[in-house]
N, CA, C and O atoms as a GROMACS GRO file, in nm:
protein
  488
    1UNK      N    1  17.212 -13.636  -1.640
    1UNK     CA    2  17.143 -13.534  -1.717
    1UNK      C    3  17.001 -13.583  -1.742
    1UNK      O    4  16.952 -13.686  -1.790
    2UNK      N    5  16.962 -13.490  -1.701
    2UNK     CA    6  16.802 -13.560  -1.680
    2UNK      C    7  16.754 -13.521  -1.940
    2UNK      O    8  16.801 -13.443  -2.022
    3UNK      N    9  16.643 -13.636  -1.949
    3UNK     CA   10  16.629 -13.621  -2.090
    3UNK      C   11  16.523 -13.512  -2.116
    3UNK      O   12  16.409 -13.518  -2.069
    4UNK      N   13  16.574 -13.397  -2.208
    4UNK     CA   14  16.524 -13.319  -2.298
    4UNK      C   15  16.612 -13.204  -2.234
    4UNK      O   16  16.590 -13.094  -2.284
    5UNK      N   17  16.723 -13.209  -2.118
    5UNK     CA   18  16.756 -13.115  -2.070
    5UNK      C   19  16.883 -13.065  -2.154
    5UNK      O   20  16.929 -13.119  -2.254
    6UNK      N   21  16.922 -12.970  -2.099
    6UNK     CA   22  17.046 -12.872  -2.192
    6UNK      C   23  17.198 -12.883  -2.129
    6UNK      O   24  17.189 -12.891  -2.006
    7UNK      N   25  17.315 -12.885  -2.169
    7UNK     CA   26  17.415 -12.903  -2.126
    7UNK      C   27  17.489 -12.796  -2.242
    7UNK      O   28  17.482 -12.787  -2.364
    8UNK      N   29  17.574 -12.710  -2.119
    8UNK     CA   30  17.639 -12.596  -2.140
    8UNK      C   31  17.770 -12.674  -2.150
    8UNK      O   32  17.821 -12.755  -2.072
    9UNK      N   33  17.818 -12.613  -2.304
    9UNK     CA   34  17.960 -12.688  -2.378
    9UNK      C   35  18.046 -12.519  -2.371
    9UNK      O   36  17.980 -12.416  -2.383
   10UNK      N   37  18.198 -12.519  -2.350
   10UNK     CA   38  18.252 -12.396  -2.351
   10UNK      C   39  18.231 -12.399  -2.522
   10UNK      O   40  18.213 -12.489  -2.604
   11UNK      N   41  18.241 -12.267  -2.530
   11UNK     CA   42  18.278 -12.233  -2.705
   11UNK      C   43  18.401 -12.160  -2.705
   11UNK      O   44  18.426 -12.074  -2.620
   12UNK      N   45  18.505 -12.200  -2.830
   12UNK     CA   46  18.599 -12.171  -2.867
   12UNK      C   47  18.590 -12.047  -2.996
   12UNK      O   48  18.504 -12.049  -3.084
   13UNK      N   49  18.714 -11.927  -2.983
   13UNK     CA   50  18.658 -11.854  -3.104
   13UNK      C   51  18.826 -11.842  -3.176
   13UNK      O   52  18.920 -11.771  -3.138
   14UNK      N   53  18.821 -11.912  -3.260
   14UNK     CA   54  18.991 -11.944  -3.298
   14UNK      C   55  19.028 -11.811  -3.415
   14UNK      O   56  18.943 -11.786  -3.499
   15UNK      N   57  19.141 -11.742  -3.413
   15UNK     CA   58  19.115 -11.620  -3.517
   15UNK      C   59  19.196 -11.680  -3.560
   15UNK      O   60  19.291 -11.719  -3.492
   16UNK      N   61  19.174 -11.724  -3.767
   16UNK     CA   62  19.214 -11.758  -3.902
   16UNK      C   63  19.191 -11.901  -3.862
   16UNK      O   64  19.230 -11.988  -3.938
   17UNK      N   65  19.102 -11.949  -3.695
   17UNK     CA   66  19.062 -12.133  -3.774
   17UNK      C   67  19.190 -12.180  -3.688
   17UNK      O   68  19.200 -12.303  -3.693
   18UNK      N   69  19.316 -12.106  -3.592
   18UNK     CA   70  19.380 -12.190  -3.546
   18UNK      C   71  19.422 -12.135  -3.416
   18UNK      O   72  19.420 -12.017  -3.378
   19UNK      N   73  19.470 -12.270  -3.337
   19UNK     CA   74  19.543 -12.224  -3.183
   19UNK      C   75  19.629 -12.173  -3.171
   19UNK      O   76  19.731 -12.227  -3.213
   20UNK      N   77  19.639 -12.033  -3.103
   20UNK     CA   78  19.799 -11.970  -3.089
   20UNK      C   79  19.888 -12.067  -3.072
   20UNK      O   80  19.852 -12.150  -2.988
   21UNK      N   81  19.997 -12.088  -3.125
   21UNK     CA   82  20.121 -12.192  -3.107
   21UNK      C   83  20.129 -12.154  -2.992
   21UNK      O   84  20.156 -12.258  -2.930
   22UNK      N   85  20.122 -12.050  -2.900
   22UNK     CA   86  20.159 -12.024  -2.758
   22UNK      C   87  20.096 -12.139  -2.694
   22UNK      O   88  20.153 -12.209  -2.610
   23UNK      N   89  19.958 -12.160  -2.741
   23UNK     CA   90  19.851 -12.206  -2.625
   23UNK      C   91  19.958 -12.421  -2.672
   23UNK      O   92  19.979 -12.508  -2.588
   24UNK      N   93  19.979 -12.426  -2.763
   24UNK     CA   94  19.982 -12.543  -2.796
   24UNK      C   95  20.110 -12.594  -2.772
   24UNK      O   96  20.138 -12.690  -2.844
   25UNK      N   97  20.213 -12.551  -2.678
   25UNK     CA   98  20.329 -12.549  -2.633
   25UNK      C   99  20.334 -12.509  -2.499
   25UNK      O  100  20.446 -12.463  -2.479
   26UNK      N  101  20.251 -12.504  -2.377
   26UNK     CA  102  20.229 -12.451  -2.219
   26UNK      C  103  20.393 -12.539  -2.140
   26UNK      O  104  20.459 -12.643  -2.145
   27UNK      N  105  20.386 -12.401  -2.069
   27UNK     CA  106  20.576 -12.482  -2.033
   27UNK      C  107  20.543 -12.614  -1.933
   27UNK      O  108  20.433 -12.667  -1.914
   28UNK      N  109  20.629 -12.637  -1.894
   28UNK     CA  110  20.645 -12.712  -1.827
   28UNK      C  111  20.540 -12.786  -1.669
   28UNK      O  112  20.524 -12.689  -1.593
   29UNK      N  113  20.486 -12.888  -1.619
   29UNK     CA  114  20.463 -12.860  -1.515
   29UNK      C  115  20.571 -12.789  -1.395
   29UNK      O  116  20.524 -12.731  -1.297
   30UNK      N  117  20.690 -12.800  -1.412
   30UNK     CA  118  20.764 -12.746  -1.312
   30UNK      C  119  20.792 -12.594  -1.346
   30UNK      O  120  20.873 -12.535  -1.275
   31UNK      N  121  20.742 -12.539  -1.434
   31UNK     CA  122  20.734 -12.434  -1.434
   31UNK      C  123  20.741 -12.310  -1.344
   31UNK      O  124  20.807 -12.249  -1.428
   32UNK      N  125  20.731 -12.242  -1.268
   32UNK     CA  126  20.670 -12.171  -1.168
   32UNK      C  127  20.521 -12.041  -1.263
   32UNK      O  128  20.536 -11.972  -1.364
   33UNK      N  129  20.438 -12.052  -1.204
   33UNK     CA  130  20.381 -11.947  -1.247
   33UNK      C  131  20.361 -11.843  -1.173
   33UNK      O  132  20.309 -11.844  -1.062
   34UNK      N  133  20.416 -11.718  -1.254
   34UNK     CA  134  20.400 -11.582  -1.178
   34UNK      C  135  20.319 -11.532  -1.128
   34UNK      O  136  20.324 -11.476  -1.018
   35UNK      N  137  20.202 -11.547  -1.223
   35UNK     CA  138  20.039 -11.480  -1.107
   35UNK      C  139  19.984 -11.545  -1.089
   35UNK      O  140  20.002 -11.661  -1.128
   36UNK      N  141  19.866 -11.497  -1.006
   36UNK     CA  142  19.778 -11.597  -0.947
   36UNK      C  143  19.652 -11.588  -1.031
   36UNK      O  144  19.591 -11.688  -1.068
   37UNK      N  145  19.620 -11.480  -1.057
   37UNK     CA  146  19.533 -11.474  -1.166
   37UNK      C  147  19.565 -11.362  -1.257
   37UNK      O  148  19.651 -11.274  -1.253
   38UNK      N  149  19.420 -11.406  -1.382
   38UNK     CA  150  19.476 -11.317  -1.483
   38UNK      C  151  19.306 -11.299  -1.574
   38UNK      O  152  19.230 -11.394  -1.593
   39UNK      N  153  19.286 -11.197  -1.606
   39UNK     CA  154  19.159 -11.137  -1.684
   39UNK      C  155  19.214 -11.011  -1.741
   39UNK      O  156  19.290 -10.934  -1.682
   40UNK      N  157  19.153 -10.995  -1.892
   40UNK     CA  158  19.173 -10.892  -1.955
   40UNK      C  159  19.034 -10.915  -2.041
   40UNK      O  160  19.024 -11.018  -2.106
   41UNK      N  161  18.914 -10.806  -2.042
   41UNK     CA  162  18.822 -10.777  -2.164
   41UNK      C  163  18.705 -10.687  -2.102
   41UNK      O  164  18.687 -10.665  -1.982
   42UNK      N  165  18.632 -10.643  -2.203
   42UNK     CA  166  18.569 -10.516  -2.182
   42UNK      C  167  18.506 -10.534  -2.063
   42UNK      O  168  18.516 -10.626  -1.982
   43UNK      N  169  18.415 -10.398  -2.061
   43UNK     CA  170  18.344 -10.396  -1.921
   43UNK      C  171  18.197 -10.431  -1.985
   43UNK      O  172  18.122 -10.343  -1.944
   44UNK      N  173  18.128 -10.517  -2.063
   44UNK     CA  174  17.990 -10.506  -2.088
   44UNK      C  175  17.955 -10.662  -2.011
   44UNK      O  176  18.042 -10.748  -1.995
   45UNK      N  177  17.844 -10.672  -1.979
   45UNK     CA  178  17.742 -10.787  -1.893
   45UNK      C  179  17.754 -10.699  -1.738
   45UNK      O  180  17.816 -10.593  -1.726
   46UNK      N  181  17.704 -10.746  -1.662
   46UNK     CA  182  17.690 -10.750  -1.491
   46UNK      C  183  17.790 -10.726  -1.451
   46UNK      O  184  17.832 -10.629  -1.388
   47UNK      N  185  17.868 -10.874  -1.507
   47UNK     CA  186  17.971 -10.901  -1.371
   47UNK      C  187  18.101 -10.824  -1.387
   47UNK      O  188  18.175 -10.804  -1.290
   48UNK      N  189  18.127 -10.784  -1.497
   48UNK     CA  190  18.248 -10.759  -1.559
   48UNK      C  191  18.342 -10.608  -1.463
   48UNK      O  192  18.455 -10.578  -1.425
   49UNK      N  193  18.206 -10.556  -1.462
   49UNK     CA  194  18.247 -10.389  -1.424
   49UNK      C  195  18.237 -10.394  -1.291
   49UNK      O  196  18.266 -10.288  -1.236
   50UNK      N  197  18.198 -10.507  -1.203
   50UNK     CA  198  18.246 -10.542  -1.061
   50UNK      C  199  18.400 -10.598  -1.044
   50UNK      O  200  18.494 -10.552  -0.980
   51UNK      N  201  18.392 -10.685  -1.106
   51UNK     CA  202  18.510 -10.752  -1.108
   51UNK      C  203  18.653 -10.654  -1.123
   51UNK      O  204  18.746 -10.660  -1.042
   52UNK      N  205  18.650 -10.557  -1.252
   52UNK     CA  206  18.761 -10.458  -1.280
   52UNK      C  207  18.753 -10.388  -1.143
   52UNK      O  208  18.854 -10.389  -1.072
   53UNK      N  209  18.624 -10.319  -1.093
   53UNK     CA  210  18.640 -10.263  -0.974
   53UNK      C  211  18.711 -10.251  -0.850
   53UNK      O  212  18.784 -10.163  -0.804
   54UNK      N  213  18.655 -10.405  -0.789
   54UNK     CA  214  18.744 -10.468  -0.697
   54UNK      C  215  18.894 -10.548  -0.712
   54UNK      O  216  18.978 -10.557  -0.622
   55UNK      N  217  18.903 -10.596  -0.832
   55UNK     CA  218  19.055 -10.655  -0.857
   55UNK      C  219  19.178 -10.571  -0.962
   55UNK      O  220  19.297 -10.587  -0.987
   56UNK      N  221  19.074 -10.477  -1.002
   56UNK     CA  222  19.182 -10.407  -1.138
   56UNK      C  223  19.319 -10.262  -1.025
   56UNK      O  224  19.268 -10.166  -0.967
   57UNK      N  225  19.418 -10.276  -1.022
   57UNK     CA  226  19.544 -10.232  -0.990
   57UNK      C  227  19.554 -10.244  -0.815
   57UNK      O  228  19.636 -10.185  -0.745
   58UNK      N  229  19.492 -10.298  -0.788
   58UNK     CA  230  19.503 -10.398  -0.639
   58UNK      C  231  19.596 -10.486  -0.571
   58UNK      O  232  19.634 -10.496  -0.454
   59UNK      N  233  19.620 -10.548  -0.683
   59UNK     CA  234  19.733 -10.646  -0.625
   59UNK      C  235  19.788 -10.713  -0.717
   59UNK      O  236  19.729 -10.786  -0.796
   60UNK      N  237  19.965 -10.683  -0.710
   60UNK     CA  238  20.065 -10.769  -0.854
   60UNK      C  239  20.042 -10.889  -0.828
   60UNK      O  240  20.135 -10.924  -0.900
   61UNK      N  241  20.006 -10.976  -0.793
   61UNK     CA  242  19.933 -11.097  -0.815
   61UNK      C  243  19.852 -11.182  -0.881
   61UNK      O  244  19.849 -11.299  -0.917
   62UNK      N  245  19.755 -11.031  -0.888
   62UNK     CA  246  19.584 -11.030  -0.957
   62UNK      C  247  19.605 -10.953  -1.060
   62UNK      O  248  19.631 -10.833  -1.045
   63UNK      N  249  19.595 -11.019  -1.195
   63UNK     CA  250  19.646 -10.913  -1.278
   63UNK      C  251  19.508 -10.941  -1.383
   63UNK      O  252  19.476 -11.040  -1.448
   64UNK      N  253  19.428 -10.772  -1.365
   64UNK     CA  254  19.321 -10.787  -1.399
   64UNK      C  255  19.256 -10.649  -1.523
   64UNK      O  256  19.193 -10.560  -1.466
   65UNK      N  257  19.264 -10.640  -1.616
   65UNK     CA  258  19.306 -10.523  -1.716
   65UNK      C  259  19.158 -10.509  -1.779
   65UNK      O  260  19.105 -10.619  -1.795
   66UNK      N  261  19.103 -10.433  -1.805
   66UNK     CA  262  18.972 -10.364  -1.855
   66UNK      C  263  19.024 -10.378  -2.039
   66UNK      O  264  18.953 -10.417  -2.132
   67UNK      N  265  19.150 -10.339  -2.042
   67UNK     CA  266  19.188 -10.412  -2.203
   67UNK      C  267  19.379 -10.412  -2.201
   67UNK      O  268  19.462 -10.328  -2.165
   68UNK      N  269  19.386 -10.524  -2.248
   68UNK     CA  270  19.545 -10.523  -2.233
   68UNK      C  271  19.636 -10.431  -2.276
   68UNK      O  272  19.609 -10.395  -2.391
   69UNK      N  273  19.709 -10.393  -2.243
   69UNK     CA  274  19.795 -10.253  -2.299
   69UNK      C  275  19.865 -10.389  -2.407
   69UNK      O  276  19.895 -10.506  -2.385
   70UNK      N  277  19.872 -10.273  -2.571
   70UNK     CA  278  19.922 -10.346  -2.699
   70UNK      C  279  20.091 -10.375  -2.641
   70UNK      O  280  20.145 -10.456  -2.717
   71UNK      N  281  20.181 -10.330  -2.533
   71UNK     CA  282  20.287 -10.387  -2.544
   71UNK      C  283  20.262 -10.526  -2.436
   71UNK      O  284  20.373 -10.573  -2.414
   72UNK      N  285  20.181 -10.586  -2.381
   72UNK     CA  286  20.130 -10.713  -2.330
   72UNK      C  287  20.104 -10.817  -2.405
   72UNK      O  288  20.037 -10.785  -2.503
   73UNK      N  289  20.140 -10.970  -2.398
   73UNK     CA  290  20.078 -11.063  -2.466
   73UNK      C  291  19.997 -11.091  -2.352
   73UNK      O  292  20.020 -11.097  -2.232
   74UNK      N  293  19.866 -11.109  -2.443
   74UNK     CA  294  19.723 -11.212  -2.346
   74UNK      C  295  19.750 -11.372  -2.314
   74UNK      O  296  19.724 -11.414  -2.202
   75UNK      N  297  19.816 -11.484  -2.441
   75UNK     CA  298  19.817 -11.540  -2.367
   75UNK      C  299  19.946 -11.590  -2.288
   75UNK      O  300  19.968 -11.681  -2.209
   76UNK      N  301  20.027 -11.480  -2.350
   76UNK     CA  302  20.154 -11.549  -2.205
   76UNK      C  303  20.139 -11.462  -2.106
   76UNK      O  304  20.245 -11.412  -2.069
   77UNK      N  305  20.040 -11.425  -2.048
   77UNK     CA  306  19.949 -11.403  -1.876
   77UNK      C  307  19.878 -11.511  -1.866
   77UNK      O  308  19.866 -11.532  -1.746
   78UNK      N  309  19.829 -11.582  -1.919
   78UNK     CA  310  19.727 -11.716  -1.935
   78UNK      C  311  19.880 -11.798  -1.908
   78UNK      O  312  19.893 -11.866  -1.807
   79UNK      N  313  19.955 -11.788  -1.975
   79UNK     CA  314  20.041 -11.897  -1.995
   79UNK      C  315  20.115 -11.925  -1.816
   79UNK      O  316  20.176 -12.017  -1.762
   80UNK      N  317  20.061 -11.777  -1.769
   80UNK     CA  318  20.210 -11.746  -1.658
   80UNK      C  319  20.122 -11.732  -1.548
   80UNK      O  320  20.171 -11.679  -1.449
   81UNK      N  321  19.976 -11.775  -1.540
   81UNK     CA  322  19.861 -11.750  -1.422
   81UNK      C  323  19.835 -11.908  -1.378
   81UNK      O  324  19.864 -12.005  -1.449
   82UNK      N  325  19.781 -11.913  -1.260
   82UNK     CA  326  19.749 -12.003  -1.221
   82UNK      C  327  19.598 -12.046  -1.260
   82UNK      O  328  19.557 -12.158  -1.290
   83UNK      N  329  19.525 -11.916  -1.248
   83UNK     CA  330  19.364 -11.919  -1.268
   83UNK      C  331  19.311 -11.856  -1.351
   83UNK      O  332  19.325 -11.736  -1.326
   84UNK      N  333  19.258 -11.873  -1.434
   84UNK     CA  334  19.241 -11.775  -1.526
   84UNK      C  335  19.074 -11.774  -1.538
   84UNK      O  336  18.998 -11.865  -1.571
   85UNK      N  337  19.035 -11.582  -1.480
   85UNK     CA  338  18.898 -11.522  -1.484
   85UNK      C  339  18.835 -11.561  -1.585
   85UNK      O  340  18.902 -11.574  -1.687
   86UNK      N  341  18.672 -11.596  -1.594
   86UNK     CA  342  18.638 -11.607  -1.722
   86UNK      C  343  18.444 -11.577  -1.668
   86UNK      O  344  18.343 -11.647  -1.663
   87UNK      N  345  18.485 -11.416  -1.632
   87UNK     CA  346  18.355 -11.407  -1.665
   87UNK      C  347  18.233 -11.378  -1.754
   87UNK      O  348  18.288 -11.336  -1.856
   88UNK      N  349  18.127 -11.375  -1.773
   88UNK     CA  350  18.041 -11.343  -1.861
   88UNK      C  351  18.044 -11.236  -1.906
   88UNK      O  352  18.094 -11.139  -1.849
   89UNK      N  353  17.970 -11.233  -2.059
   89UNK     CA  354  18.034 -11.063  -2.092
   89UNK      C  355  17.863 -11.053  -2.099
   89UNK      O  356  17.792 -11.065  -1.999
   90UNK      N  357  17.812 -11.029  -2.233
   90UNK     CA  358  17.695 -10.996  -2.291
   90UNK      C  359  17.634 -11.165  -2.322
   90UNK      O  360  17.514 -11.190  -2.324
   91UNK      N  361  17.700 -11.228  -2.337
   91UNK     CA  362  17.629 -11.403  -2.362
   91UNK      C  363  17.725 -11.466  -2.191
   91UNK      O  364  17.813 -11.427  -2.115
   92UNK      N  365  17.645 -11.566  -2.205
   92UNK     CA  366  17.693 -11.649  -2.059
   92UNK      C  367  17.799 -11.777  -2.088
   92UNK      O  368  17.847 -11.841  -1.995
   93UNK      N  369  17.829 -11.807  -2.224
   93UNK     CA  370  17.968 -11.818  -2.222
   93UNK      C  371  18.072 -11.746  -2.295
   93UNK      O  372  18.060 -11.652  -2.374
   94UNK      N  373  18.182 -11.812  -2.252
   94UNK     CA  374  18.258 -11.696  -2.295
   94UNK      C  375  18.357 -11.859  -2.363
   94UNK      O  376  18.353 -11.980  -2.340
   95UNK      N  377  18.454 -11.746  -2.473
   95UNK     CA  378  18.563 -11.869  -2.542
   95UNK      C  379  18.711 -11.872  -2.449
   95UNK      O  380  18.807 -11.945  -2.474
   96UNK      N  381  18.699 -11.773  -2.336
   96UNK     CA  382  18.818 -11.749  -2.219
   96UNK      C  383  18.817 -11.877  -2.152
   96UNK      O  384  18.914 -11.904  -2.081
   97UNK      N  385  18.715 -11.966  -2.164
   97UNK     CA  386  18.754 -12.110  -2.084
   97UNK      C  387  18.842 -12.158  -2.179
   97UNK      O  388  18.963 -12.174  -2.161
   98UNK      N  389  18.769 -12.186  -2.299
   98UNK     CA  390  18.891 -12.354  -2.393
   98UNK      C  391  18.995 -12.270  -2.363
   98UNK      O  392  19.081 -12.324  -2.293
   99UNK      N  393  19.020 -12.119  -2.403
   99UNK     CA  394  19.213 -12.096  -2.402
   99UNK      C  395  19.270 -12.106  -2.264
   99UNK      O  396  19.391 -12.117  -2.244
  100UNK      N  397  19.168 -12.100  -2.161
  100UNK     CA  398  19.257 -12.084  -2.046
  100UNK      C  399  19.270 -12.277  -2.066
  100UNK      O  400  19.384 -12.321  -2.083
  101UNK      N  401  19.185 -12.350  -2.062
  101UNK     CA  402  19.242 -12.492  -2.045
  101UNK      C  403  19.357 -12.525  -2.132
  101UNK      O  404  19.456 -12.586  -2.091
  102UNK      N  405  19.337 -12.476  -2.269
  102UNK     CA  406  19.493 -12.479  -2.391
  102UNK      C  407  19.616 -12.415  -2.260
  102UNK      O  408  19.729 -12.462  -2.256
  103UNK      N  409  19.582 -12.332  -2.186
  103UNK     CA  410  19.717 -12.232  -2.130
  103UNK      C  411  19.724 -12.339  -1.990
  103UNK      O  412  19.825 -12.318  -1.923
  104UNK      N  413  19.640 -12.440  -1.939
  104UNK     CA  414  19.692 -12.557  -1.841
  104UNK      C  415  19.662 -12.464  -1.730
  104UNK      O  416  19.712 -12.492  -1.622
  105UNK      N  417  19.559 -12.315  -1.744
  105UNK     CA  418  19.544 -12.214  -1.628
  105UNK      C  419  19.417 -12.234  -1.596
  105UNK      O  420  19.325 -12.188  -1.663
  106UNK      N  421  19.396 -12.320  -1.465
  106UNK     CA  422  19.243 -12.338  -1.425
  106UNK      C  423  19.124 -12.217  -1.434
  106UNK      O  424  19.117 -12.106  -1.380
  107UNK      N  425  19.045 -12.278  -1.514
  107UNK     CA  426  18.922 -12.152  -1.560
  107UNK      C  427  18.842 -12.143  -1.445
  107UNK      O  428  18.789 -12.241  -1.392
  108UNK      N  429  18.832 -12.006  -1.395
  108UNK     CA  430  18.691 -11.989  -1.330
  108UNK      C  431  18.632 -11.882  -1.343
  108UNK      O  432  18.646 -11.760  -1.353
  109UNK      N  433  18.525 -12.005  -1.337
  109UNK     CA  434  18.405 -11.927  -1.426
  109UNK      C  435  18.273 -11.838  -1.330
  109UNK      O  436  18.188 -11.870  -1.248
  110UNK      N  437  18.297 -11.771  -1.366
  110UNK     CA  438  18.227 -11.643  -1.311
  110UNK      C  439  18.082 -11.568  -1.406
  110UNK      O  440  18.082 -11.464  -1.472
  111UNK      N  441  17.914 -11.709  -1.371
  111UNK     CA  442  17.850 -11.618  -1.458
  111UNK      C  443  17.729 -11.665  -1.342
  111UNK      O  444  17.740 -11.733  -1.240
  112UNK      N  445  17.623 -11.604  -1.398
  112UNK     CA  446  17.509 -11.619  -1.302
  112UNK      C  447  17.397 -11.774  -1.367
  112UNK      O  448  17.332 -11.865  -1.316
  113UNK      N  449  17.429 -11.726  -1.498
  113UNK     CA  450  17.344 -11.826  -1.533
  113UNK      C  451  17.430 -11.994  -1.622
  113UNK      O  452  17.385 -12.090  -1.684
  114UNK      N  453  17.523 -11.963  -1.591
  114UNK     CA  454  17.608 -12.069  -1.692
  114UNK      C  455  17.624 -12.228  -1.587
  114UNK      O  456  17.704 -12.245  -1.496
  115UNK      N  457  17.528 -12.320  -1.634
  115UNK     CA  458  17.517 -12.429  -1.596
  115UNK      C  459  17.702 -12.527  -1.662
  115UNK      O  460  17.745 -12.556  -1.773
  116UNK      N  461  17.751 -12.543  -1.536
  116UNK     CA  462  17.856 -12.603  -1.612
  116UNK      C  463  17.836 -12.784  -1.649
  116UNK      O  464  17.761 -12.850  -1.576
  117UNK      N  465  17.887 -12.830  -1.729
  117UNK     CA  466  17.857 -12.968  -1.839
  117UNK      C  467  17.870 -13.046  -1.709
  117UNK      O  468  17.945 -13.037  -1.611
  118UNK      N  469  17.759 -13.134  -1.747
  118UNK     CA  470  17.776 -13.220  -1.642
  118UNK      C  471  17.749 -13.222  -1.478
  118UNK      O  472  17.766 -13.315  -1.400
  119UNK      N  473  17.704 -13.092  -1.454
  119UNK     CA  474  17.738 -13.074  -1.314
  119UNK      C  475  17.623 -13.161  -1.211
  119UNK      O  476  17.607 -13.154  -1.089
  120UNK      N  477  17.577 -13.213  -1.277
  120UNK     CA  478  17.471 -13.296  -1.216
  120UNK      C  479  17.538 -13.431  -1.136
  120UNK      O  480  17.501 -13.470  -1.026
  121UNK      N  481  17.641 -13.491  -1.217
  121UNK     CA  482  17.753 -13.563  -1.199
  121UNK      C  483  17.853 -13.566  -1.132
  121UNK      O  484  17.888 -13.651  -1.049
  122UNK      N  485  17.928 -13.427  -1.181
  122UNK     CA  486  18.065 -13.401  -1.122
  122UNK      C  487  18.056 -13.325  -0.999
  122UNK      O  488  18.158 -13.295  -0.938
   0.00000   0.00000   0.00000
């Protein structure tokens, strides 16, 4: 990291201050997980209203929702995905990384301008 430069940290947005017990209990590695991916949230920034476009009722695989229907849990699709979408909405990060790492569901990250930590390094 070169000095005076900036390093992009994910931000977490915890509702009442704590981790879904879901996220803090992820099953097993031998688990099997059902999808391959998984995104659910509005259509505002760039990328968002591409993304629903091309992946939203496409393929039971890709399970990709503009907003989750209320009989769905969000994170047991996180819990049950392999990858979990995390693109930019209106700011260039989003708090869909820390839960997808709590859910053990590799984040990818999908923004134009989001320098990831470290990448100078890694």
């Amino acid at each position: 990291i070169k000095k005076g430069g900036n390093v992009s940290l994910p931000e977490i947005h915890l509702y009442g201050g704590k981790v879904s017990p879901k996220l803090l209990s992820p099953p097993s590695n031998n688990t099997p997980r059902r999808y391959l991916t998984f995104f659910s949230g509005g259509l505002h920034g760039p990328i968002r209203p591409s993304l629903l476009h091309h992946w939203k009722n496409h393929d039971a695989d890709i399970c990709v929702y503009e907003y989750l229907p209320k009989d769905l849990d969000y994170y047991s699709f996180m819990l049950n995905s392999k990858f979990c979408l995390c693109p930019s909405g209106h700011e260039v990060a989003t708090p869909r990384i820390v839960e997808a790492i709590y859910a053990e569901c590799v984040p990818v990250i999908l923004s134009k301008y989001y320098v990831l930590p470290f990448s100078d390094v890694l």
